[in-house]
Backbone as JSON, one array per atom type, in Angstrom:
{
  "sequence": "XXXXXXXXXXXXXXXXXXXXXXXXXXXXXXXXXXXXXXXXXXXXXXXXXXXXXXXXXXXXXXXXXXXXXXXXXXXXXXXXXXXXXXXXXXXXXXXXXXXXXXXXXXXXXXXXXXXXXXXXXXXXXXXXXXXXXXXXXXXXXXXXXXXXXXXXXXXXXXXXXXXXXXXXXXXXXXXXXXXXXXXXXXXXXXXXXXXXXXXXXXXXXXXXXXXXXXXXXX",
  "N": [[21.91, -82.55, -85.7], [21.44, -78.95, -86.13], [18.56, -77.52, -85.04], [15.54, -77.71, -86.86], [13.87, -75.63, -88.07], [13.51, -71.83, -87.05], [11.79, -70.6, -84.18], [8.7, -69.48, -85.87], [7.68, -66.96, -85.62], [7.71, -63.6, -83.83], [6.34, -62.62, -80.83], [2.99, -62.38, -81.61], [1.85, -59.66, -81.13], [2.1, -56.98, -78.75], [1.16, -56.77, -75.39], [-2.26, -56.07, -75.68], [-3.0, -53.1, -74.76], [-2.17, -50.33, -72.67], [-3.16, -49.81, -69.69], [-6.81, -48.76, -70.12], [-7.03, -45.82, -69.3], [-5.85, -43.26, -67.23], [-6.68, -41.46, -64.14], [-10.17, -40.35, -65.16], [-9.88, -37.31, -65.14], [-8.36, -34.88, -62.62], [-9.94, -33.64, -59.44], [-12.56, -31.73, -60.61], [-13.04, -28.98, -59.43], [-12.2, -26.93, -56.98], [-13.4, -26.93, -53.73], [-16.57, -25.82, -53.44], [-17.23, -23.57, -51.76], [-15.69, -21.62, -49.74], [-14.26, -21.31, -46.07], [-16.1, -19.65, -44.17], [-16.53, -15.82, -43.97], [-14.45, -13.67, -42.58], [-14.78, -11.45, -39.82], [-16.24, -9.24, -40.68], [-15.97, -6.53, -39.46], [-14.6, -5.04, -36.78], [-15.57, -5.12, -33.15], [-18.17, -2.9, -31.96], [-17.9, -0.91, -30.5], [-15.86, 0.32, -28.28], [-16.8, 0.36, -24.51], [-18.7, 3.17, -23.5], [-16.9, 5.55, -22.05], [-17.42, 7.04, -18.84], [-17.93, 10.11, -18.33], [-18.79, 11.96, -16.09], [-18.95, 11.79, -12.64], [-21.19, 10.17, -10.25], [-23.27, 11.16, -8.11], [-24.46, 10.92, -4.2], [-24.36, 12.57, -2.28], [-22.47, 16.03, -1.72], [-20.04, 16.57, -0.45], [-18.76, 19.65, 1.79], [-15.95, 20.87, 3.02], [-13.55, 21.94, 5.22], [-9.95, 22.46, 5.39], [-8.4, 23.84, 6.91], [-9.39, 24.33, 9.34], [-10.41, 26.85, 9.82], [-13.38, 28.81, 9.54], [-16.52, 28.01, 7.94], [-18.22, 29.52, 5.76], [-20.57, 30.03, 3.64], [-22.2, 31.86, 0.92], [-23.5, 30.62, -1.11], [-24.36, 27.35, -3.0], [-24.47, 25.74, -5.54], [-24.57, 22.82, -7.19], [-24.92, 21.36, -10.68], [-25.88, 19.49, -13.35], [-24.82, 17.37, -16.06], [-26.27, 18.79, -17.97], [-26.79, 20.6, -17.6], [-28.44, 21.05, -15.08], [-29.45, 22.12, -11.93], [-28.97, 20.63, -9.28], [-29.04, 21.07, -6.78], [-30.2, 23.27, -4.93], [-32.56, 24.14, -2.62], [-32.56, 21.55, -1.21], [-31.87, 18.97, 1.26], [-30.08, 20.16, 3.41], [-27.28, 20.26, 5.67], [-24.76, 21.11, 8.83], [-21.58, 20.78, 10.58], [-21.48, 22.36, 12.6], [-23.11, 25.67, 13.84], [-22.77, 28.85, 13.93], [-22.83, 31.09, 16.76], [-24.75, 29.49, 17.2], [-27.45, 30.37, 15.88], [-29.39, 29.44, 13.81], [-31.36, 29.72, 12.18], [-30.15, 32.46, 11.18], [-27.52, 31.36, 10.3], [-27.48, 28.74, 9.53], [-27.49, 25.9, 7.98], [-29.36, 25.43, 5.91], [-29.34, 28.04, 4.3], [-27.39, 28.38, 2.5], [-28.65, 26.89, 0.44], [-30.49, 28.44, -0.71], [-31.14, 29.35, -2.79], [-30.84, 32.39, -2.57], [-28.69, 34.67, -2.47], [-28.0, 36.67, -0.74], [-28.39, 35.57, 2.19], [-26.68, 33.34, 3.9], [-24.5, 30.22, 5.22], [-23.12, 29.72, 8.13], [-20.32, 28.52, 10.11], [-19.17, 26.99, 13.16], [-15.72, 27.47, 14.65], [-12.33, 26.63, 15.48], [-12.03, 24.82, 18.79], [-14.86, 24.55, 19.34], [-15.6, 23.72, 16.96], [-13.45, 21.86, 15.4], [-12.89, 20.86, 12.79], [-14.66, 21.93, 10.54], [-17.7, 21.07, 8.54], [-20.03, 21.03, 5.86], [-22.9, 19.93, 4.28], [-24.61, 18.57, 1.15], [-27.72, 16.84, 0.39], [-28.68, 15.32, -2.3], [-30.39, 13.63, -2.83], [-31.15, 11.68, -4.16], [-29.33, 9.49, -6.78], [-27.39, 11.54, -8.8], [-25.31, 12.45, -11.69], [-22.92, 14.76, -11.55], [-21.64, 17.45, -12.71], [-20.76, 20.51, -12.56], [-19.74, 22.59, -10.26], [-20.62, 25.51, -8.09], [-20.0, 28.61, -6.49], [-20.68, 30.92, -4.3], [-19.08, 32.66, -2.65], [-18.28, 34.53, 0.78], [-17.99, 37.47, 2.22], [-16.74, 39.83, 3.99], [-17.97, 42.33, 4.18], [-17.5, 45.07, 1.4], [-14.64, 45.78, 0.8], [-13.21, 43.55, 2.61], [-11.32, 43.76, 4.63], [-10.96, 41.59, 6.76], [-10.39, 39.27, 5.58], [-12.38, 37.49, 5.08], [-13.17, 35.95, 2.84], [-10.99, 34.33, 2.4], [-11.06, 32.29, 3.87], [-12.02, 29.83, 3.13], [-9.83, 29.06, 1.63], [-8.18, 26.39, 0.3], [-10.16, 24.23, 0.97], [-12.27, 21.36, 0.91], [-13.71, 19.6, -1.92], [-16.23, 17.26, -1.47], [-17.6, 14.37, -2.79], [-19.33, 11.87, -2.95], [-20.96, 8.71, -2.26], [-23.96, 6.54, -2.2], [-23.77, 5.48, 0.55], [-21.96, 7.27, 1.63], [-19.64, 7.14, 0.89], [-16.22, 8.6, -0.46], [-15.81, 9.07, -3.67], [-15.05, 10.9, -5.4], [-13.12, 14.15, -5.24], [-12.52, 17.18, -4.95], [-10.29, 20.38, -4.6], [-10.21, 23.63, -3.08], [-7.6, 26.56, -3.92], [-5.75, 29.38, -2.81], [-8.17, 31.34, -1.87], [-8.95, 34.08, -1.38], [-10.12, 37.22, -1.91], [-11.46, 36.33, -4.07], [-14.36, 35.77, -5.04], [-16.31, 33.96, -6.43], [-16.31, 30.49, -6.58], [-15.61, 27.86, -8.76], [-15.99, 24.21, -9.67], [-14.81, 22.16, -12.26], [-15.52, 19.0, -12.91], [-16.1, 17.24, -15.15], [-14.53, 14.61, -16.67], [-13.52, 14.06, -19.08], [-12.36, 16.15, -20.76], [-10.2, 17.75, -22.58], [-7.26, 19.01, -23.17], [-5.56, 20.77, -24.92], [-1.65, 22.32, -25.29], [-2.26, 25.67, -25.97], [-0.47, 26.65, -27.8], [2.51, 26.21, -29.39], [5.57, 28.0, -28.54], [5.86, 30.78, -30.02], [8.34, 31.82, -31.16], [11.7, 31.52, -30.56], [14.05, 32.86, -28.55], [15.3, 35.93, -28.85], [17.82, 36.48, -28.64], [20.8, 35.43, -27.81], [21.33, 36.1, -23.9], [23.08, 39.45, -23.36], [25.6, 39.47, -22.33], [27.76, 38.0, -20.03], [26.96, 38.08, -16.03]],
  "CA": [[21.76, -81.38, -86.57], [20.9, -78.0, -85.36], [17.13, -77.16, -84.97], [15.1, -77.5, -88.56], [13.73, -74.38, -87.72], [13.52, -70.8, -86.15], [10.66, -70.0, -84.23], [8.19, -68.58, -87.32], [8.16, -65.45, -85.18], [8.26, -62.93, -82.18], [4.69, -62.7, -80.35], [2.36, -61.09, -82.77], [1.48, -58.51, -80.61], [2.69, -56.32, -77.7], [-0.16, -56.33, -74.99], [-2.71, -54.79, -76.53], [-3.01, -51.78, -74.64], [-1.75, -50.28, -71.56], [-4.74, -49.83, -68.84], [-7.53, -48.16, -70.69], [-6.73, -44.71, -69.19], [-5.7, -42.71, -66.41], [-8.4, -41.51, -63.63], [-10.53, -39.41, -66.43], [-9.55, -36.27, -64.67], [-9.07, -33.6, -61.31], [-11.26, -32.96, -59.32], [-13.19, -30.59, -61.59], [-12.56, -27.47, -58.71], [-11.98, -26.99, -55.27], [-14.77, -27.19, -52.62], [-17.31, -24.75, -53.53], [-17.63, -22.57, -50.67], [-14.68, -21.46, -48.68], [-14.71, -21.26, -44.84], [-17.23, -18.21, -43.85], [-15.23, -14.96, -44.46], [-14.2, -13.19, -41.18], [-16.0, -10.83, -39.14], [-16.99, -7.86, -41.7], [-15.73, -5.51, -38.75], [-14.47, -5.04, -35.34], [-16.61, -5.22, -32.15], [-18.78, -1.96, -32.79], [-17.21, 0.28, -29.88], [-15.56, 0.11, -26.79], [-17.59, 1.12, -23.95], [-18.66, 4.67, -23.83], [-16.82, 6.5, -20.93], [-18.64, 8.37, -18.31], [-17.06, 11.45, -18.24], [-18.98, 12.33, -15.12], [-19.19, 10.89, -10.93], [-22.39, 10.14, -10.02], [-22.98, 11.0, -6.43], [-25.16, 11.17, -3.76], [-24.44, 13.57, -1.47], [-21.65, 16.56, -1.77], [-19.58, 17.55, 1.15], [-17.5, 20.87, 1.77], [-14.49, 20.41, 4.19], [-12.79, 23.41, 6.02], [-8.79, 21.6, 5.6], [-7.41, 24.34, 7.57], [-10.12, 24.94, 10.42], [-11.49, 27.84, 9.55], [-14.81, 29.0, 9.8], [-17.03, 27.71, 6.69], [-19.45, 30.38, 5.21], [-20.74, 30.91, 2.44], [-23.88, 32.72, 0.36], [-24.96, 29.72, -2.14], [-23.94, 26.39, -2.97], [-24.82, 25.55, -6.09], [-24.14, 22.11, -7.97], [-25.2, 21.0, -11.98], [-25.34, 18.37, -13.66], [-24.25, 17.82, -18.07], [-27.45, 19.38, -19.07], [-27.03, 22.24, -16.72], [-30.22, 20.79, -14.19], [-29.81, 22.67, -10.81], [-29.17, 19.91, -8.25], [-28.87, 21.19, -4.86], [-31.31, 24.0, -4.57], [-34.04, 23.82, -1.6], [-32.18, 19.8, -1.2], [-31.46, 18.97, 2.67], [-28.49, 20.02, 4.02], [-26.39, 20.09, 7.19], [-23.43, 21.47, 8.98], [-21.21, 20.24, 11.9], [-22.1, 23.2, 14.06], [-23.94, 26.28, 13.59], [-22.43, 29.92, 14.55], [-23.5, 31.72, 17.87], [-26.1, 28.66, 17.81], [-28.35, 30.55, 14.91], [-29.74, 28.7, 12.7], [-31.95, 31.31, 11.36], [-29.37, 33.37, 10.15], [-26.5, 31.03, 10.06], [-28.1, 27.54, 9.39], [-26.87, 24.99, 6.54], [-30.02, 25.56, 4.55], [-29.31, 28.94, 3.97], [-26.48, 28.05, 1.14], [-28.89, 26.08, -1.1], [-32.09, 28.42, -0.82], [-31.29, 30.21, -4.23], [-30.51, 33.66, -2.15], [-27.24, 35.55, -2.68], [-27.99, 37.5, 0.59], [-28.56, 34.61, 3.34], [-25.63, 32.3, 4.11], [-24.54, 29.43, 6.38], [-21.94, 29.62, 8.86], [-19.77, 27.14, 11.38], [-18.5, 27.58, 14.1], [-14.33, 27.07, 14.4], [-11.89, 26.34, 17.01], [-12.8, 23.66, 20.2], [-16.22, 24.7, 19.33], [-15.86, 22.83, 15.66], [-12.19, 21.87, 14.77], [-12.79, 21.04, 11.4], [-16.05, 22.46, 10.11], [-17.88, 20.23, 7.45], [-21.09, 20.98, 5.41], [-23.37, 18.69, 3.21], [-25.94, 18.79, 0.74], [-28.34, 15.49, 0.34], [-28.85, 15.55, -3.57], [-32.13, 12.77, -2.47], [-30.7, 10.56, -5.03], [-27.65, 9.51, -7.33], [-26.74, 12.07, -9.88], [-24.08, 13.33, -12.71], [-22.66, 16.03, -11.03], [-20.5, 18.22, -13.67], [-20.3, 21.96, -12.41], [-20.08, 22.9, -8.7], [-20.07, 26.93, -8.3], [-19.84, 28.59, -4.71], [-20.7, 32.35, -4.32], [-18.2, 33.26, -1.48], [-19.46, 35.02, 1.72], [-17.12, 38.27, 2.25], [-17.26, 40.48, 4.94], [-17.88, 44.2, 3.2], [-16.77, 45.14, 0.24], [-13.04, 45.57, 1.09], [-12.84, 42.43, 2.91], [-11.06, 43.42, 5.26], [-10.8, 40.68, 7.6], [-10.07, 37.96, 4.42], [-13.6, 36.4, 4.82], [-13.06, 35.31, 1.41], [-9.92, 33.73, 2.37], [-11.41, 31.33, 4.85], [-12.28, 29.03, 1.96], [-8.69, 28.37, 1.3], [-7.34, 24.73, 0.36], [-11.35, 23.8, 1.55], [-11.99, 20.22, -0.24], [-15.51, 18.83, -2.0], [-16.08, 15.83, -1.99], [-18.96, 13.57, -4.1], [-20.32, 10.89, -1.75], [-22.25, 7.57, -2.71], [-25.1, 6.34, -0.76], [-23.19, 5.1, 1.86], [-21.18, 8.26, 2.3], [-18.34, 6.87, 0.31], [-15.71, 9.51, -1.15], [-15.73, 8.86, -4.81], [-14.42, 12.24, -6.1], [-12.97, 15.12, -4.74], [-11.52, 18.57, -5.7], [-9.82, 21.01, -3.52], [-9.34, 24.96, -4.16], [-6.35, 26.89, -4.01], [-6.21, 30.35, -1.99], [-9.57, 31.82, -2.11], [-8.43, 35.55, -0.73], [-10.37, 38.64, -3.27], [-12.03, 35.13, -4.75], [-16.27, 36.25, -4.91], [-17.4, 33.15, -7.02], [-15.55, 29.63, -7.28], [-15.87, 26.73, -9.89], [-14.53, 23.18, -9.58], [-15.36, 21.47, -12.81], [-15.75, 17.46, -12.52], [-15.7, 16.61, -16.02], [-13.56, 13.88, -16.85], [-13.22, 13.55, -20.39], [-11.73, 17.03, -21.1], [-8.5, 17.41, -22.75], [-7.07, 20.6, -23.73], [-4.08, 20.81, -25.53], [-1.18, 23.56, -24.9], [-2.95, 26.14, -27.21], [0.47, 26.54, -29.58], [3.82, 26.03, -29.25], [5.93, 29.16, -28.38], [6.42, 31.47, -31.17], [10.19, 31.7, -31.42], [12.66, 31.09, -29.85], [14.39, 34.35, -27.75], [15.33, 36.48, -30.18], [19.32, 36.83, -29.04], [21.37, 35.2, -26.02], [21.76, 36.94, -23.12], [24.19, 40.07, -24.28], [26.57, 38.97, -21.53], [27.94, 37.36, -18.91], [26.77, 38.94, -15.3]],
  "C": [[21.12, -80.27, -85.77], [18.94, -77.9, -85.55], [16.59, -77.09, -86.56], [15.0, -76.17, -88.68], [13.86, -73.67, -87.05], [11.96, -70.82, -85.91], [9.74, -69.29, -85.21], [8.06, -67.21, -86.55], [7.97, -65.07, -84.02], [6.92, -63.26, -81.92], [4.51, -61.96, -81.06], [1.96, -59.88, -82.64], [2.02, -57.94, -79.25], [1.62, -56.34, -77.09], [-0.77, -55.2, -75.47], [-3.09, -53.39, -76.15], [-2.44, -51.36, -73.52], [-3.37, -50.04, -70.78], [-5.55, -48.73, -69.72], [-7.25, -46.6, -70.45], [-6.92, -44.12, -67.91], [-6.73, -41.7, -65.46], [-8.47, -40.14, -64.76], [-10.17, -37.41, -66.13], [-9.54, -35.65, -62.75], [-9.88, -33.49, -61.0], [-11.49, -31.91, -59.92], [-12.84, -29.26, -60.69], [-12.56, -27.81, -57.4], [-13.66, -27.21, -54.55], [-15.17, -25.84, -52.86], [-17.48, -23.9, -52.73], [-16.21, -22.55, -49.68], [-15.01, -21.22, -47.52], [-15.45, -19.89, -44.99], [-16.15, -17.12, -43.81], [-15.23, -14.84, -43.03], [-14.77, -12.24, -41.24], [-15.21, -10.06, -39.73], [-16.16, -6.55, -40.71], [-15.26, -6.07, -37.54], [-15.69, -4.97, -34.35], [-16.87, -3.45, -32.45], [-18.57, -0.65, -32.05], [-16.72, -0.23, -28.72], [-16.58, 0.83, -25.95], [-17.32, 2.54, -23.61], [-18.03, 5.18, -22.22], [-17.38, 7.07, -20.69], [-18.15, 8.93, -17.42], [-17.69, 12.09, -16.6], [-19.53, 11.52, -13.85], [-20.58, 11.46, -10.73], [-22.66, 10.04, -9.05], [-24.32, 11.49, -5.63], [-25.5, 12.45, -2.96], [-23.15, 14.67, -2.08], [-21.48, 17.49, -0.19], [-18.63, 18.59, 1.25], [-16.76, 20.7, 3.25], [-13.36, 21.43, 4.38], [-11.29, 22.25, 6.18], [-8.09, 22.26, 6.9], [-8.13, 24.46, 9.09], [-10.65, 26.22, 10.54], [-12.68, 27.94, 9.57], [-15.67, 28.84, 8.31], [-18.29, 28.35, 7.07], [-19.48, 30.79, 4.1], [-22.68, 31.4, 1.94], [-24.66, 31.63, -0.59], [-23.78, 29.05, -2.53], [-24.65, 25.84, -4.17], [-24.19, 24.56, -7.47], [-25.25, 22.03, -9.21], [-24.99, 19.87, -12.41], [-25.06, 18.62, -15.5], [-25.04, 18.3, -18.77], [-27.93, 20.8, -18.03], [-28.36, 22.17, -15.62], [-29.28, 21.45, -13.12], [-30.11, 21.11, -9.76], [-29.0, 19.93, -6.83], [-30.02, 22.12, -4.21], [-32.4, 23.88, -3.46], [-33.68, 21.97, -1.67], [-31.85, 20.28, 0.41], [-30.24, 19.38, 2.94], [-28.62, 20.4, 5.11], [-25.04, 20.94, 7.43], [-23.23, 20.59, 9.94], [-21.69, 21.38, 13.02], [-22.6, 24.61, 12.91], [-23.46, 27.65, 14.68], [-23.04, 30.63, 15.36], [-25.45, 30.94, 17.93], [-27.18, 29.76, 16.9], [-29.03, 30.54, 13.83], [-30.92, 29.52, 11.57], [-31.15, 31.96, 9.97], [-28.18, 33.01, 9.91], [-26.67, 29.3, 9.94], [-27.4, 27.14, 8.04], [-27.8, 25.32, 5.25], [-30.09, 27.08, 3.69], [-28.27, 28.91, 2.57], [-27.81, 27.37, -0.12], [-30.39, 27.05, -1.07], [-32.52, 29.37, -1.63], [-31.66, 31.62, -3.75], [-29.25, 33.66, -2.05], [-26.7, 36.3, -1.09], [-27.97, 36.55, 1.79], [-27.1, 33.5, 3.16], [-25.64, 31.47, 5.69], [-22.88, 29.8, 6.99], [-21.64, 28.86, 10.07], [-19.61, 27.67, 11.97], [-16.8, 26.9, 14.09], [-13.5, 26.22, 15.37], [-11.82, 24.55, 17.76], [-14.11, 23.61, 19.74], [-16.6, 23.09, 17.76], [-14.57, 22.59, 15.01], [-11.72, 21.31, 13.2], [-14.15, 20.69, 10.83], [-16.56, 21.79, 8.7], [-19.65, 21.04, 7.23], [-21.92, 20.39, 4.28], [-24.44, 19.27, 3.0], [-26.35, 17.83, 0.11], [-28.88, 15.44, -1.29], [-30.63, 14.43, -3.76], [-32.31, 11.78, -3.48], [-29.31, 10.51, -6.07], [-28.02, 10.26, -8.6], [-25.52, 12.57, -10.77], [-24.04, 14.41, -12.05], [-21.22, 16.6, -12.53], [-20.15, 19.4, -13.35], [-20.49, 21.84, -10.58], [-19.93, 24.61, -8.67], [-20.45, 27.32, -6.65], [-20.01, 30.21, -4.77], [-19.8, 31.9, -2.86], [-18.33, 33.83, -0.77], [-17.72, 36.14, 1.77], [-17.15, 39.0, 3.38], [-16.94, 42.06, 4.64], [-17.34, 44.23, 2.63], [-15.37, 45.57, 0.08], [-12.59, 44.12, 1.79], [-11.87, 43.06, 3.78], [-10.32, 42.41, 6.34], [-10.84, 39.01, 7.02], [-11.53, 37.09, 4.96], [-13.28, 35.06, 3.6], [-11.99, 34.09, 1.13], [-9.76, 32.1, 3.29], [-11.63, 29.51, 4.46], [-11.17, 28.36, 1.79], [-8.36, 27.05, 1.63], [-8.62, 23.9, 0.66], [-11.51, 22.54, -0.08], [-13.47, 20.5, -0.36], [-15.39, 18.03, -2.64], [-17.23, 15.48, -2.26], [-18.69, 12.31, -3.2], [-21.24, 10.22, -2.6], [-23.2, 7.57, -2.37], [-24.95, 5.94, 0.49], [-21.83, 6.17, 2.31], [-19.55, 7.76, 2.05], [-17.69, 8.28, -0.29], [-15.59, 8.84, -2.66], [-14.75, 9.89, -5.45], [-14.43, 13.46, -5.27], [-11.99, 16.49, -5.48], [-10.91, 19.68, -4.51], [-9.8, 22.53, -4.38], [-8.08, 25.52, -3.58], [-6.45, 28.5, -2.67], [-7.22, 30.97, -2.76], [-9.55, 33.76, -1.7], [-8.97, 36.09, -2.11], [-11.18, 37.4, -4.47], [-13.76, 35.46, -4.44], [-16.66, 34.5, -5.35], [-15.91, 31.99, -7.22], [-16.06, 28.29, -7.7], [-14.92, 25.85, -9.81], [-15.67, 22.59, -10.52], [-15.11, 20.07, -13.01], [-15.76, 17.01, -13.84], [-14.39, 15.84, -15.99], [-12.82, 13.32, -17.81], [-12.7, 14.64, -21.07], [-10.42, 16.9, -21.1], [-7.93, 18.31, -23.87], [-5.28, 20.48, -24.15], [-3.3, 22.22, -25.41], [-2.0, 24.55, -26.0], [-2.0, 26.64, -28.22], [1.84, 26.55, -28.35], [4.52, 27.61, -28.58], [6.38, 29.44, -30.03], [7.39, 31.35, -31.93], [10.55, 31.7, -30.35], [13.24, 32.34, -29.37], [15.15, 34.55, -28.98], [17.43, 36.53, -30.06], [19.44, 35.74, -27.52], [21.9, 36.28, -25.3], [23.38, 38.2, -23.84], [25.82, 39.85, -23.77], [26.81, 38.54, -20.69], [27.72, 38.24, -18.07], [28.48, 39.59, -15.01]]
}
C-alpha cells in the first residue's frame, strides 16, 4: 500500500533571519584633514637686477692714436656721489714731459681750466689714461668736458676724442664694461650712460601714413 501518510508538513519555518544586518554603515566621512593646501604664493621675487657695473678702476683709450686730452673726467654713481675727483690717476705718457701742466691728475682735480695730455705717435702709439676709484663702486654716469683748442677749434682738438673707448675695470684690471663714443668734432661735453635697466620705447608710432604716392613715375 502506498505510504499511510504525507509528511504533516513543510519545515515550520524559513531560517529565521538572514545575518542580523549589513556593516551598520560608511565610513561616517572622509579623512578629516586633506593634504596641506599648496604654497599660498609663488617664490616672493626673482632676484633684483643690478642695473649698474661695479668697477674699480675706469680707463680711457685713444682707438685711433691720437693725442688724449682733456679738461675733467668726471664719473657718478645712482645717487649722483662724485667718484673720481682728487682719486689717483695715470697716463701712458705725458706731453713735452710736463706733468705740471699736462699730467693725468689734472682731469680729476674739479678744474675746467687745467687738463691732461699724452703724447701720440712712436712717442705713445696708443695713449691710455686711468682713474683708481680706491675701491669697487656703481658707476652710472661718466661725463668728460672736452679740451678744445680756442674757441673755433680750429685744429679739431675736440675731434681727437673720436671712437676713444671707456672701459670699467675690476680689481685685477679686468674689462667688465665698456662704451665707446662716436665722432667727437664741435663735441664740448660727453656722456656715456652705464645704466642697464633702461628701456625706452619708440615714443609713438608714425602719425600717418604719406599722405599720397609718389605723383609719378621718374
Amino acid at each position: 500500500a502506498s505510504p499511510s501518510a504525507l509528511p504533516s508538513a513543510s519545515p515550520s519555518a524559513s531560517p529565521s533571519a538572514s545575518p542580523l544586518a549589513s556593516p551598520s554603515a560608511s565610513p561616517s566621512e572622509s579623512p578629516s584633514v586633506s593634504p596641506l593646501a599648496s604654497p599660498t604664493s609663488s617664490p616672493s621675487a626673482s632676484p633684483i637686477e643690478n642695473c649698474y657695473p661695479s668697477a674699480s678702476k675706469i680707463r680711457l683709450v685713444s682707438t685711433t692714436g691720437a693725442f688724449l686730452h682733456i679738461f675733467e673726467f668726471v664719473a657718478t654713481d645712482p645717487s649722483n656721489a662724485d667718484l673720481t675727483t682728487n682719486k689717483p690717476a695715470n697716463q701712458s705718457s705725458v706731453y713735452q714731459d710736463d706733468i705740471v701742466t699736462n699730467g693725468p691728475a689734472n682731469a680729476v682735480d674739479g678744474n675746467i681750466t687745467t687738463y691732461s695730455h699724452t703724447k701720440k705717435g712712436n712717442a705713445d702709439p696708443k695713449p691710455v689714461w686711468t682713474v683708481d676709484l680706491e675701491a669697487p663702486h656703481e658707476v652710472a654716469l661718466i661725463e668728460i668736458q672736452n679740451r678744445n683748442c680756442g674757441v673755433s677749434d680750429t685744429s679739431d682738438c675736440l675731434g681727437r676724442l673720436s671712437y676713444a673707448t671707456v672701459e670699467l675695470l675690476d680689481s685685477q684690471d679686468n674689462v667688465i664694461d665698456s662704451k665707446s663714443f662716436g665722432n667727437t668734432t664741435g663735441v664740448l661735453v660727453l656722456n656715456l650712460d652705464f645704466n642697464k635697466c633702461q628701456t625706452v620705447s619708440p615714443s609713438a608710432s608714425p602719425s600717418a601714413s604719406p599722405s599720397a604716392s609718389p605723383s609719378a613715375s621718374p
